[in-house]
KOLKENU-933612 format. One record per residue (C-alpha): residue number from 0; residue in three letters; z, y, x. Coordinates in Angstrom, 1 decimal, decimal comma. Last residue first. Layout:
NUM;ALA;Z;Y;X $
...
END
This chain:
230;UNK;102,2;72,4;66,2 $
229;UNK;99,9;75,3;65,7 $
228;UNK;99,2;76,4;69,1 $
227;UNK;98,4;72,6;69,8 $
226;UNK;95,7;72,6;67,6 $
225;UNK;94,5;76,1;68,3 $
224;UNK;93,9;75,1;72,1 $
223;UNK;92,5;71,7;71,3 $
222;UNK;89,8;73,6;69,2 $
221;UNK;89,3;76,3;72,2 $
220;UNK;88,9;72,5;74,3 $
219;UNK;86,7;71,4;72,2 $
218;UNK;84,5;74,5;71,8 $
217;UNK;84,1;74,2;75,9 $
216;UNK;81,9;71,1;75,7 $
215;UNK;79,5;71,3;78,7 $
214;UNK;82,7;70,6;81,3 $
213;UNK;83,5;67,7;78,9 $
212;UNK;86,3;66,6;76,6 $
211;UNK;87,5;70,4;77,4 $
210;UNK;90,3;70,7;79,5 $
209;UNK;94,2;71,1;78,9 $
208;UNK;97,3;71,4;80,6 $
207;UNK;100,2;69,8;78,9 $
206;UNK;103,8;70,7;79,5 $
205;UNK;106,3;67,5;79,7 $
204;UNK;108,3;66,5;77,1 $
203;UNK;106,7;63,2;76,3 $
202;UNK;105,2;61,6;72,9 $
201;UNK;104,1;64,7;71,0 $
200;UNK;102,2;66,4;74,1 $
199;UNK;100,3;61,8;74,2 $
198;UNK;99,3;63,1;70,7 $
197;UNK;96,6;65,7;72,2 $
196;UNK;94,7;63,0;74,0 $
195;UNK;91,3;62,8;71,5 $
194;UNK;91,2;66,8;72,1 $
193;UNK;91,9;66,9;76,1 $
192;UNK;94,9;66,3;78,2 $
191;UNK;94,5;66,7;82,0 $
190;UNK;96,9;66,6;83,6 $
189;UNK;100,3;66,3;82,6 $
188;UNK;103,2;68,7;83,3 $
187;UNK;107,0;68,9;84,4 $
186;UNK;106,9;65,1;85,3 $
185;UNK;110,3;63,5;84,1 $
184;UNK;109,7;59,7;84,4 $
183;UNK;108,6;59,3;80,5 $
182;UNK;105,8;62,2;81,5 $
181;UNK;104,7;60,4;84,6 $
180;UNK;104,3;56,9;82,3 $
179;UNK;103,1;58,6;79,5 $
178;UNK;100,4;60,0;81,3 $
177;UNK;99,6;56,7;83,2 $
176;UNK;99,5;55,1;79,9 $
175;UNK;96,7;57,4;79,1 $
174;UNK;94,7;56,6;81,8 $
173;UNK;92,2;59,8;82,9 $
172;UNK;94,8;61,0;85,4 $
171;UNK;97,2;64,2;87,0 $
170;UNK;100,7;64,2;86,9 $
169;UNK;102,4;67,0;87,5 $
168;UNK;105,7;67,7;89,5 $
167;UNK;108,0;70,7;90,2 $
166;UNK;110,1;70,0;93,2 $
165;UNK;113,6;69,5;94,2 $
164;UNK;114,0;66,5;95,8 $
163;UNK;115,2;64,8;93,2 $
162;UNK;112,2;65,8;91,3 $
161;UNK;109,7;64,0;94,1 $
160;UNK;111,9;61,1;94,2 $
159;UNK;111,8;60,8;90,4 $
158;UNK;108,0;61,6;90,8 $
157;UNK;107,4;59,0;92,8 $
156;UNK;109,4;56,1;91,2 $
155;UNK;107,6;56,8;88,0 $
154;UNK;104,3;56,1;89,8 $
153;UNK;104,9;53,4;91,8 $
152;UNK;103,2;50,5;90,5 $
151;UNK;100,0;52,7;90,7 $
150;UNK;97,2;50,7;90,3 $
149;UNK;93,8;51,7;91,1 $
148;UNK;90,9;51,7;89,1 $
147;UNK;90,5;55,0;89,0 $
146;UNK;92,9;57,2;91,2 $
145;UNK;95,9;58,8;90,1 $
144;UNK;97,0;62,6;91,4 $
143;UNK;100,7;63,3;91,9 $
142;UNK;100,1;67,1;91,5 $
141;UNK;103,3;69,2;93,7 $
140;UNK;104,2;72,8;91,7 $
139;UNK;104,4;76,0;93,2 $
138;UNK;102,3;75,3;97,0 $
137;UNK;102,8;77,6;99,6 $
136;UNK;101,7;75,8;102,7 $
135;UNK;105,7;74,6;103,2 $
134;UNK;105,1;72,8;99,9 $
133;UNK;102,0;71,1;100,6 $
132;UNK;103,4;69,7;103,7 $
131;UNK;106,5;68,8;101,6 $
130;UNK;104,8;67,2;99,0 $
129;UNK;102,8;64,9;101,2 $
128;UNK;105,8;63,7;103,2 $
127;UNK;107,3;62,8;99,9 $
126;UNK;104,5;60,9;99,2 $
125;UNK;104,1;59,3;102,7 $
124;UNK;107,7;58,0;102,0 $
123;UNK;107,2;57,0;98,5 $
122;UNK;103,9;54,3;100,0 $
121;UNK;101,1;55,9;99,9 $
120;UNK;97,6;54,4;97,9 $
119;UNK;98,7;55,4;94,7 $
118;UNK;99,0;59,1;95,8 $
117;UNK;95,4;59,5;97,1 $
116;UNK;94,7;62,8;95,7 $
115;UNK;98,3;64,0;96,3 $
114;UNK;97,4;67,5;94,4 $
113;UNK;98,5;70,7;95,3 $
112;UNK;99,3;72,8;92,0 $
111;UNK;99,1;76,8;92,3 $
110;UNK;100,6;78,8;90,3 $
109;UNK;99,4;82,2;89,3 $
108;UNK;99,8;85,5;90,0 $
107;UNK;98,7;85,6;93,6 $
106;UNK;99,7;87,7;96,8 $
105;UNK;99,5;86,6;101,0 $
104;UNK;96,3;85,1;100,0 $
103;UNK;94,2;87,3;102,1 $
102;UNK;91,6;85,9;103,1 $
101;UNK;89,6;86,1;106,5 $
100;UNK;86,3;84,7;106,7 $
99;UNK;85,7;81,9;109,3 $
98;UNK;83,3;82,6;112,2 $
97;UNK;80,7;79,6;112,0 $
96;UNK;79,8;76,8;114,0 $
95;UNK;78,4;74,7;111,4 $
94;UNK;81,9;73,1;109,8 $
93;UNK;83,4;76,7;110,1 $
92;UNK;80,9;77,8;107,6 $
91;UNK;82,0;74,8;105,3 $
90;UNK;85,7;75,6;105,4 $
89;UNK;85,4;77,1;102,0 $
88;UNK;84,5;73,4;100,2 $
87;UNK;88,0;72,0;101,4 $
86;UNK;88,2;68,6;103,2 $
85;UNK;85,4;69,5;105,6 $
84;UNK;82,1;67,6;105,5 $
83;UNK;82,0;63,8;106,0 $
82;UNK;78,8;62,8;107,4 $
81;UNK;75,9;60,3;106,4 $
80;UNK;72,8;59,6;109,1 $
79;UNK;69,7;58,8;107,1 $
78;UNK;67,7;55,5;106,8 $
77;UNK;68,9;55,0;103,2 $
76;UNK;71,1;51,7;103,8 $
75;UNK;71,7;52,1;107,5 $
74;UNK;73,8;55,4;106,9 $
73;UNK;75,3;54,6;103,9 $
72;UNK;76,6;51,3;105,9 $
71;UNK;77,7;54,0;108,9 $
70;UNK;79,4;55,6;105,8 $
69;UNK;81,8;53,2;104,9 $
68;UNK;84,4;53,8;102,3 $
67;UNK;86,2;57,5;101,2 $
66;UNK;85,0;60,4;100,4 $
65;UNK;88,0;63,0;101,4 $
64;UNK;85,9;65,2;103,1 $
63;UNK;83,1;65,3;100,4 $
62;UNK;79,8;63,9;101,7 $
61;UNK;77,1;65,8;104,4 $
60;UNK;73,5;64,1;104,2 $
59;UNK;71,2;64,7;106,9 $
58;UNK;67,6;64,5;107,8 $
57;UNK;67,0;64,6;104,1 $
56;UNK;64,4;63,6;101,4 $
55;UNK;66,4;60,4;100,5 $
54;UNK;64,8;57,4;99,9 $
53;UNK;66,7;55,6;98,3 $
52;UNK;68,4;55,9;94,7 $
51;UNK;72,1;57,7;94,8 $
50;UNK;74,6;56,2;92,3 $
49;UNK;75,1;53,0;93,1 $
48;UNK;75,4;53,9;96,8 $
47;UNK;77,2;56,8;96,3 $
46;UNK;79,7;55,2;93,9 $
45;UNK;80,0;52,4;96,6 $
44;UNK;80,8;55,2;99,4 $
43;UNK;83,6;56,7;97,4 $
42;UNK;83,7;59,8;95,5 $
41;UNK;86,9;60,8;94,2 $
40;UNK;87,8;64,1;96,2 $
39;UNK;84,8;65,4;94,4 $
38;UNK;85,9;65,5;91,0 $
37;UNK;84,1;65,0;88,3 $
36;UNK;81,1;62,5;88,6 $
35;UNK;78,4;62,4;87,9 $
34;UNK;76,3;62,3;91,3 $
33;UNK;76,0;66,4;91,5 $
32;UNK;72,9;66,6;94,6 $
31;UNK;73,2;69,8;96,7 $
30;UNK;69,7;70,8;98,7 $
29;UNK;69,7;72,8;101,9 $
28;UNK;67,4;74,1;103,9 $
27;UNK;69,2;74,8;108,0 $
26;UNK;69,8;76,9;110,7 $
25;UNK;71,4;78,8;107,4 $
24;UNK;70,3;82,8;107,1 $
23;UNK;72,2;82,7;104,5 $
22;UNK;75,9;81,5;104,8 $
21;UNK;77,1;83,3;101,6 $
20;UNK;74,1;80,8;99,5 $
19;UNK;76,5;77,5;101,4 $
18;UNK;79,4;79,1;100,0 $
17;UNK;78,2;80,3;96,7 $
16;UNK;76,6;76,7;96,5 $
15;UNK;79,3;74,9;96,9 $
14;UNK;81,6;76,5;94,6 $
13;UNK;79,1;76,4;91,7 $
12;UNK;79,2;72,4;92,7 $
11;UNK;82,8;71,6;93,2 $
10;UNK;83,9;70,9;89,7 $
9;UNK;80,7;68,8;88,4 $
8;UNK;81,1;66,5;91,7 $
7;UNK;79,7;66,5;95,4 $
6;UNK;76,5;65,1;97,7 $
5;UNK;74,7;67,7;99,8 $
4;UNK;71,0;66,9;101,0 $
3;UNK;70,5;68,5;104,2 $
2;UNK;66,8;69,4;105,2 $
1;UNK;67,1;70,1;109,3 $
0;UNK;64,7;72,9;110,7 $
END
């Protein structure tokens, strides 16, 4: 029986195990590594690398679907074949042969944001593209999501073509000036605004959605909560 060592972020990882605990009896042990790092959709094969000492326990290692870099050099650097899973954590069972659950998500009460993970790297076309994929699948409000240490020239220009077009539009970084940028251009909300970021909601008009400074910290964001409550 094949050990596979799972790699994914802080967000992804109670999700990850209920699916891969829901798939019992597995044709396989499993073991999920948290790298530290947020969100999943970020990882890249260098972060892996730096991140993840050799050896590795594991016949197989299964990445994030949107991991991006070289994973044949993963691969040859730890002696173990690397794979990219399924985008989404809940296509998983599919991703080993299985029968996929039905869901029902014919009714919510809630919004749902689709984020543009790799917005920077398309050109206005491929966002606009983007948006109305996510759109026609349902989606309320279209997340123009930044990437670390990428630049984003574009960013005001996207969501003005994304508001012309008639959607709602959130921006989504860790950079402050990118925040200011998105709200400046007219996004509807900024993500993800924490205690120390609060003053960026006195800056632009755009809604702020808040999160705690870190996922082990969840007085700061209550505390964030009553501070911008009381403005």
């Amino acid at each position: 029986m094949d050990h596979i060592l799972f790699l994914t972020g802080r967000l992804a990882e109670k999700s990850l195990v209920r699916v891969l605990e829901s798939m019992a009896p597995a044709p396989f042990s499993w073991e999920i590594r948290e790298i530290g790092l947020q969100v999943a959709a970020l990882m890249t094969a260098d972060m892996i690398r730096r991140r993840v000492p050799a050896p590795l326990a594991a016949q197989r290692v299964i990445v994030p679907g949107r991991c991006r870099g070289d994973l044949a050099a993963l691969s040859e650097h730890y002696g173990v074949p690397f794979e990219r899973g399924p985008e989404e954590v809940k296509d998983l069972p599919q991703f080993f042969g299985r029968e996929a659950k039905p869901v029902d998500l014919s009714r919510y009460e809630t919004e749902i944001f689709a984020e543009i993970v790799d917005a920077p790297r398309l050109d206005l076309d491929g966002i606009a593209a983007r948006a109305r994929d996510y759109a026609a699948q349902g989606a309320d409000v279209i997340d123009i999501g930044c990437l670390p240490e990428t630049p984003f020239p574009h960013l005001e220009d996207a969501v003005r073509r994304l508001k012309a077009e008639g959607y709602r539009v959130s921006v989504d970084s860790m950079r402050t000036d990118e925040l200011l940028r998105g709200g400046r251009a007219g996004a509807d909300y900024l993500m993800s605004l924490n205690l120390d970021t609060l003053w960026i909601a006195d800056e632009v008009p755009s809604t702020p959605i808040l999160v705690a400074r870190d996922p082990g910290d969840p007085a700061s964001l209550d505390a964030a909560i009553e501070l911008l409550t009381a403005r």
